[in-house]
Short mmCIF file of the C-alpha atoms (twelve columns), coordinates in Angstrom:
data_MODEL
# 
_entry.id   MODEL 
# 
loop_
_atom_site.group_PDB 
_atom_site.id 
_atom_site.type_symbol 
_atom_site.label_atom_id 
_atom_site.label_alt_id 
_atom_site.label_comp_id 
_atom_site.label_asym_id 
_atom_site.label_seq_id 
_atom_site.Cartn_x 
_atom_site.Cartn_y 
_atom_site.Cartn_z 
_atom_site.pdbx_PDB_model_num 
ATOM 1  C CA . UNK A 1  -7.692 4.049   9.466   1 
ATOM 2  C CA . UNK A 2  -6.335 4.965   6.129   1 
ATOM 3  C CA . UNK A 3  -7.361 8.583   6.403   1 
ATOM 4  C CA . UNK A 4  -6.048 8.378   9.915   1 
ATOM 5  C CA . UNK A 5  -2.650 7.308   8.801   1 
ATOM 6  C CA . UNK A 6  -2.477 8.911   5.065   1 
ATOM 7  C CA . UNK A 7  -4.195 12.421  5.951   1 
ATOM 8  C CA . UNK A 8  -6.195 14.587  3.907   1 
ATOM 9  C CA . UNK A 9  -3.713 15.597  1.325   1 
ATOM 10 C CA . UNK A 10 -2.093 12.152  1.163   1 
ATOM 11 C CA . UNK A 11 -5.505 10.144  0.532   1 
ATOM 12 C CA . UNK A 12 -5.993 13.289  -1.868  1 
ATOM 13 C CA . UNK A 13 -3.186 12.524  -3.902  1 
ATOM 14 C CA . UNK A 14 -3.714 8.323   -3.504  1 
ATOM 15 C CA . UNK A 15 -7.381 9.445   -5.005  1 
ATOM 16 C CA . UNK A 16 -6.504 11.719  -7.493  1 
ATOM 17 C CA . UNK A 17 -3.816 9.411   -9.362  1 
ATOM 18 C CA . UNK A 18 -5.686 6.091   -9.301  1 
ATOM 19 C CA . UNK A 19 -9.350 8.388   -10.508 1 
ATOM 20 C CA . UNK A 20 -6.749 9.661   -13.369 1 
ATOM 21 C CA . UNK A 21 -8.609 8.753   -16.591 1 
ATOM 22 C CA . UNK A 22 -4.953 7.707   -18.692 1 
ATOM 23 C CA . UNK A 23 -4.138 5.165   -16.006 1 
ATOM 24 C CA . UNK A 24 -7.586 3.140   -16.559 1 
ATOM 25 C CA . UNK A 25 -5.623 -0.261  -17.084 1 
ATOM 26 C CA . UNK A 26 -2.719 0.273   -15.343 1 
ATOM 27 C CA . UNK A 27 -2.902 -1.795  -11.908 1 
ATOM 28 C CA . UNK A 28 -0.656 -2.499  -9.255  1 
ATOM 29 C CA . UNK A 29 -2.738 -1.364  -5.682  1 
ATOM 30 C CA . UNK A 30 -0.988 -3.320  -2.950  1 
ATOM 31 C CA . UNK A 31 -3.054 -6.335  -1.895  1 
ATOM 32 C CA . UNK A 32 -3.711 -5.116  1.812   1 
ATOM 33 C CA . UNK A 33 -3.357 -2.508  4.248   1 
ATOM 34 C CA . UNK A 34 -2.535 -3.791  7.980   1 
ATOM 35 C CA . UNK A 35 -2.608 -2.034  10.982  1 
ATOM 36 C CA . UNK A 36 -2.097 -2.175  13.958  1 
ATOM 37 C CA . UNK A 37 -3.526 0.647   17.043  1 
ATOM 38 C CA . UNK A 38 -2.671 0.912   20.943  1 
ATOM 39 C CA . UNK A 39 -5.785 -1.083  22.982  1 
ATOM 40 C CA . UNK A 40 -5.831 2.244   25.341  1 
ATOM 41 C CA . UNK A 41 -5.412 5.241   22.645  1 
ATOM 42 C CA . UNK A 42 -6.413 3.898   19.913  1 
ATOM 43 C CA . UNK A 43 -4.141 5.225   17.904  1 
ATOM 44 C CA . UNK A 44 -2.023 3.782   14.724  1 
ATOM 45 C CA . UNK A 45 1.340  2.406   16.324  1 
ATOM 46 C CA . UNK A 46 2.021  1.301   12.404  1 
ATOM 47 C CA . UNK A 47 0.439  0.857   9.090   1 
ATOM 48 C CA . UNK A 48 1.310  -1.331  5.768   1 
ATOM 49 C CA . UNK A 49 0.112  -1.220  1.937   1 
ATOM 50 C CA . UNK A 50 1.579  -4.708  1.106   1 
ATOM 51 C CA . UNK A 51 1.863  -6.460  -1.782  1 
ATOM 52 C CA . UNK A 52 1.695  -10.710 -1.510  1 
ATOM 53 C CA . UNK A 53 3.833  -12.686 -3.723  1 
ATOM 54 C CA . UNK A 54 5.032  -16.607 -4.078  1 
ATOM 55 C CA . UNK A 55 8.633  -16.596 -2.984  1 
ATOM 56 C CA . UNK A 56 9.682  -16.507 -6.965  1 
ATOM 57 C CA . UNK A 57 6.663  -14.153 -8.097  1 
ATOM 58 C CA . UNK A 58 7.929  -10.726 -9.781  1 
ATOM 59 C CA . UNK A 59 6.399  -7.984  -9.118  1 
ATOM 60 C CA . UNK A 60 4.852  -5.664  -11.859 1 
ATOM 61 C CA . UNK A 61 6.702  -2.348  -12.747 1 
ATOM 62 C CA . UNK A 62 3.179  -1.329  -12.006 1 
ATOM 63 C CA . UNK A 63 3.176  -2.762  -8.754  1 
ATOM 64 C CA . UNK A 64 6.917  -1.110  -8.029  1 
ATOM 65 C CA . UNK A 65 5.700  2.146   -9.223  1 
ATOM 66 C CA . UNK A 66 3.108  2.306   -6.958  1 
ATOM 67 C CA . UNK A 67 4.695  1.083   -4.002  1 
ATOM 68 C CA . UNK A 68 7.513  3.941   -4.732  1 
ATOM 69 C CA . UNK A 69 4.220  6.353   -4.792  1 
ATOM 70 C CA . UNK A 70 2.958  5.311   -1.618  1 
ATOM 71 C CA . UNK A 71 6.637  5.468   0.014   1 
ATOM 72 C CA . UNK A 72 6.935  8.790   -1.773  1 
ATOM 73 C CA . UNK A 73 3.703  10.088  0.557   1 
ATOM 74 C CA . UNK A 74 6.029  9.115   3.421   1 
ATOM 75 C CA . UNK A 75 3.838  5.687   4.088   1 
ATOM 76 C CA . UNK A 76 5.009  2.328   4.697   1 
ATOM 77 C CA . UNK A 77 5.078  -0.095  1.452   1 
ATOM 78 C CA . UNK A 78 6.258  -3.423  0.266   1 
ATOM 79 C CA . UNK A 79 6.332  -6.942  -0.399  1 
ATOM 80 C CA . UNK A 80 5.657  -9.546  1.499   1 
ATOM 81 C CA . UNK A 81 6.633  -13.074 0.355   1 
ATOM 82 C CA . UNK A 82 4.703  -15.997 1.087   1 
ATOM 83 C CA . UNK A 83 6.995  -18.880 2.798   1 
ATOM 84 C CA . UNK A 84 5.246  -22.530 0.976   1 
ATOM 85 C CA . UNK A 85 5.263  -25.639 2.950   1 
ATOM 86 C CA . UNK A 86 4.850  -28.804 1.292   1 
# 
């Protein structure tokens, strides 16, 4: 479903900067990718990279530089926040 929804040259580009030897510790992948098809067609009505964070969690400036990537490919990225019950 990810090749589905990125493409070739989009999953190219997703491969090529996180196989780039300088960024070895830099981090900041979103936590999931949901989707979500049609029953009959099968195809991707939407897709998600999302990062999960406590309501008062920060996110990395790696984690906002890669969700700007990702939204720079033209995909849907962001944060969700958790919502805590006691």
């Amino acid at each position: 479903m990810i090749f589905k929804k990125c493409g070739a040259e989009g999953l190219q580009k997703i491969y090529k900067r996180h196989n780039d030897t300088d960024r070895t510790e830099i981090f900041g992948t979103p936590d999931l990718f949901l989707f979500s098809t049609n029953s009959k067609t099968k195809e991707i009505r939407e897709a998600h990279f999302i990062e999960v964070k406590r309501p008062d969690e920060k996110l990395s400036d790696e984690q906002e530089d890669e969700i700007s990537f990702l939204k720079s490919l033209g995909l849907q990225a962001g944060v969700y926040r958790l919502k805590e019950k006691n």
